[in-house]
N, C-alpha and C positions, 0 to 999 in steps of 0.2 A: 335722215331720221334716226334719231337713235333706239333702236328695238331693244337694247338689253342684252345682245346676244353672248357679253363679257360674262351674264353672269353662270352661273354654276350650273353642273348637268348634274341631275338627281337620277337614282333611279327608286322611284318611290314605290316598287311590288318587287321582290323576288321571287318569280316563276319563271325559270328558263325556258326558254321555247325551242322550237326545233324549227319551225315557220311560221315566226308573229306577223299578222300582216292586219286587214281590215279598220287599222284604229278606229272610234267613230264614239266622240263624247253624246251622252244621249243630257239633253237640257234638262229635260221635266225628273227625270232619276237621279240626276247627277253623280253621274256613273260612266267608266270607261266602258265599253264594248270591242274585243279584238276576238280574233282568231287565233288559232294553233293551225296551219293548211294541212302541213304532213301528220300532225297528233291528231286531229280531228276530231276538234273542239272549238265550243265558243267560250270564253273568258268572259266575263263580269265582275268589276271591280269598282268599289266607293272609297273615298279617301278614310280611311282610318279603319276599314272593314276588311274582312277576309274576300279573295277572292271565290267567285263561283263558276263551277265549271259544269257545260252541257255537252255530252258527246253526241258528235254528227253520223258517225257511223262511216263515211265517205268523206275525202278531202272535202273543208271549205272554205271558200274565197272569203268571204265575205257575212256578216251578222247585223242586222238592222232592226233596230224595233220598233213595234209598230203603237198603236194608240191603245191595242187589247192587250198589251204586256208578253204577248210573243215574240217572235223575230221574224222576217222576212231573210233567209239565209242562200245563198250560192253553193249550193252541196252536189259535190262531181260535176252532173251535166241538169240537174234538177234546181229550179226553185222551188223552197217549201219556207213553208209555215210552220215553226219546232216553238213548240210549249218549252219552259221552261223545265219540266219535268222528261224532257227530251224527244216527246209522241210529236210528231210529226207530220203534215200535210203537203202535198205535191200540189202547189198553184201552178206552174209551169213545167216545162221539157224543152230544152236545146234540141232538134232534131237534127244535127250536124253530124256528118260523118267521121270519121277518124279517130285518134287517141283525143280527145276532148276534154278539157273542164271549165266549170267559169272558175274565174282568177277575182279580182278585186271588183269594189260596186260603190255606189253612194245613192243617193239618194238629192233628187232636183227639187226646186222650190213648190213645185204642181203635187209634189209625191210619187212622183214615176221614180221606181227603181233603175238605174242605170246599170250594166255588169258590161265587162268584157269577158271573152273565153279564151282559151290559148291550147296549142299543140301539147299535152304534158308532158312530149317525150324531147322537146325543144328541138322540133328540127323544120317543120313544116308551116307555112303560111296560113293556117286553118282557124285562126283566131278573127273574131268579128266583134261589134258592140253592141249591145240588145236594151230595148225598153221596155218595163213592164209596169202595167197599171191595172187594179181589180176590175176596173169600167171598159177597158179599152184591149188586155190581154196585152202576149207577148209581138216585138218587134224587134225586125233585123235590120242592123245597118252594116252594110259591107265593110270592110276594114282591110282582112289579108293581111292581118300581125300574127309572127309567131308566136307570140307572146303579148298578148294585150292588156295593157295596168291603168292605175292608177286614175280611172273616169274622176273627175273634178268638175263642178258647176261654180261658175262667178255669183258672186251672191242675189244678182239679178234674174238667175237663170239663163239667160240671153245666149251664157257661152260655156261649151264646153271644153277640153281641155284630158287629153288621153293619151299615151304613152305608147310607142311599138318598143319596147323595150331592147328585144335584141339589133333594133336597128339602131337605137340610142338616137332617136328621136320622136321629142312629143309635139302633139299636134293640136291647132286647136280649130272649133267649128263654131258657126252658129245653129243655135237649138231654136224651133220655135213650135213648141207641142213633143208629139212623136217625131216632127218631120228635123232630120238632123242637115245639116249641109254640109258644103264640101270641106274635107279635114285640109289644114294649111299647115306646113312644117310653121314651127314656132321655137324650138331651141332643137341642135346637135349637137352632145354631147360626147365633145372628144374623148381620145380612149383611155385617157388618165382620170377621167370624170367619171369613170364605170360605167352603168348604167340605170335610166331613168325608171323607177321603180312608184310607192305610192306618193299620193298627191295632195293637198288642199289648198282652198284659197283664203286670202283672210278679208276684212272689211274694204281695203284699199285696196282691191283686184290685185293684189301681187299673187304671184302662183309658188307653194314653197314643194322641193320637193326631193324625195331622199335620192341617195345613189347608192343605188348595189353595187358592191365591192367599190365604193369611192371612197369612204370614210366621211362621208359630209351630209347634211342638206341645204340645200341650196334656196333662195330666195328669189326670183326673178319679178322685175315690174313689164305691166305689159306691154313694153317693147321687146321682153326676152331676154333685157340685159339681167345679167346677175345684180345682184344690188349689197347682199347678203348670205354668208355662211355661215353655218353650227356648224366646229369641226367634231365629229362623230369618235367617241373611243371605241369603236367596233368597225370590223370592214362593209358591213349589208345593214345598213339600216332599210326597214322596208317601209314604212308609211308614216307621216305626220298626220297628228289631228288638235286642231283646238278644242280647250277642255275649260274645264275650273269657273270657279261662280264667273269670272268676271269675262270668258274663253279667251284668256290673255297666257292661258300655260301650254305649253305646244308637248305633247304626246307622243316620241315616236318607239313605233315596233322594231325587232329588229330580228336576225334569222343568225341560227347556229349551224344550219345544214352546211354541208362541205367545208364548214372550218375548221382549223385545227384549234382548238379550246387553249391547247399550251401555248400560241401567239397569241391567241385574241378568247380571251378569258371572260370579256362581258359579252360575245354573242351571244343573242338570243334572249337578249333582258330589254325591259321598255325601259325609256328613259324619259325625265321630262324637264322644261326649262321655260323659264316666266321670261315671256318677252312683251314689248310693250306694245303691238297693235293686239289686235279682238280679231278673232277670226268668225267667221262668217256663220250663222243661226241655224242646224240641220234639223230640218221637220222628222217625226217618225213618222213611218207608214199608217196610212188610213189602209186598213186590210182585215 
């Protein structure tokens, strides 16, 4: 199939980031939504508009909005509810012990918020995957990543699709409610490939997804073969997302943390590129 992936890499915002991650086009806004992890902040961005910034106060993983024009956000070890004028609401608490925070999130067909958490000192196995929904509260599923990324749903819901990052390998389960199943390796990502960082899927269950410090994003159909690559002018791309009226323009974030600027000059800027499948419909939270 031909995607388009020949054509040109824009980057249509200049806001350097320090740790862009979360992408997540919101439909009814038509509007990018990212984070900054280490700025901490949430970005807001329309095509031809200034961007908008809300600070989190604490690293955040993740920014999702909901039906009331707030977000549903991943801050440190806390899910809240942050107004747009930055006030703030604690829906949730990870009770986990250790250096702790949630890392990346999406959102499933149901409206359950998805997150994983990770070690943030990058050493320990203390990372797990969690669900949360206003009717039903929070849920743990076991996981044991040091580092847990990139939650992705198929656009059926059916499947999910999560990344142990420092193991460079993502996994994927079947979902059915709260109740997750058992995670299945699904791609190993050799050590030239870097590592498997955020994730989406698009209308034809391909899983696309960036690689920290690989210079690419990858495309895989689901047998896990590669099918497709964007090669990336930056070493850390962090997340793709389908966007644009038609979500045929793929979004990804990208991080400047630990690079040096004088080899790699576009860290830390989003970038974006019209390719020809639709990526898959994300609901805002009912919250």
């Amino acid at each position: 199939m031909d995607l388009g992936l020949a054509k040109s890499l824009d980057i249509p915002l200049d806001v350097p980031l320090l740790l862009g991650e979360g992408a997540f086009w919101d439909e009814l806004g038509s509007r990018l939504i990212f984070v900054d992890i280490k700025a901490r902040r949430i970005l807001i961005w329309a095509p031809g508009c200034e961007v908008q910034m809300i600070s989190t106060v604490d690293d955040c993983g993740f920014a999702i909005p909901t039906i009331g024009g707030a977000f549903v956000a991943g801050v440190g070890r806390t899910l809240c509810r942050i107004q747009t004028d930055g006030a703030r609401e604690i829906l949730a608490r990870v009770e986990d012990s250790g250096p702790i925070r949630i890392n990346d999130g999406t959102i499933a067909p149901d409206g359950a918020v998805w997150f994983g958490t990770m070690d943030d000192e990058e050493r320990e196995p203390l990372g797990h995957l969690w669900s949360w929904r206003a009717d039903r509260g929070l849920s743990r599923h076991e996981a044991g990543f040091v580092v847990t990324n990139g939650p992705a749903f198929t656009p059926g819901g059916d499947t999910l699709y999560v990344a142990s990052s420092g193991d460079r390998v993502i996994y994927r389960a079947k979902v059915n409610g709260v109740e997750l199943g058992p995670l299945e390796p699904f791609v190993r990502f050799p050590t030239e490939w870097g590592y498997p960082d955020g994730m989406a899927v698009d209308e034809d269950n391909h899983l696309w997804v960036a690689h920290w410090d690989g210079f690419r994003v990858t495309r895989f159909d689901p047998r896990g073969d590669a099918v497709d690559t964007i090669s990336m002018p930056t070493a850390r791309p962090t997340k793709p997302a389908f966007g644009g009226k038609e979500r045929q323009t793929l979004y990804i974030t990208s991080a400047s943390i630990g690079v040096d600027l004088a080899h790699d000059p576009l860290a830390g800027r989003v970038f974006a590129k019209d390719v020809s499948v639709r990526g898959g419909e994300l609901p805002r939270v009912i919250v």
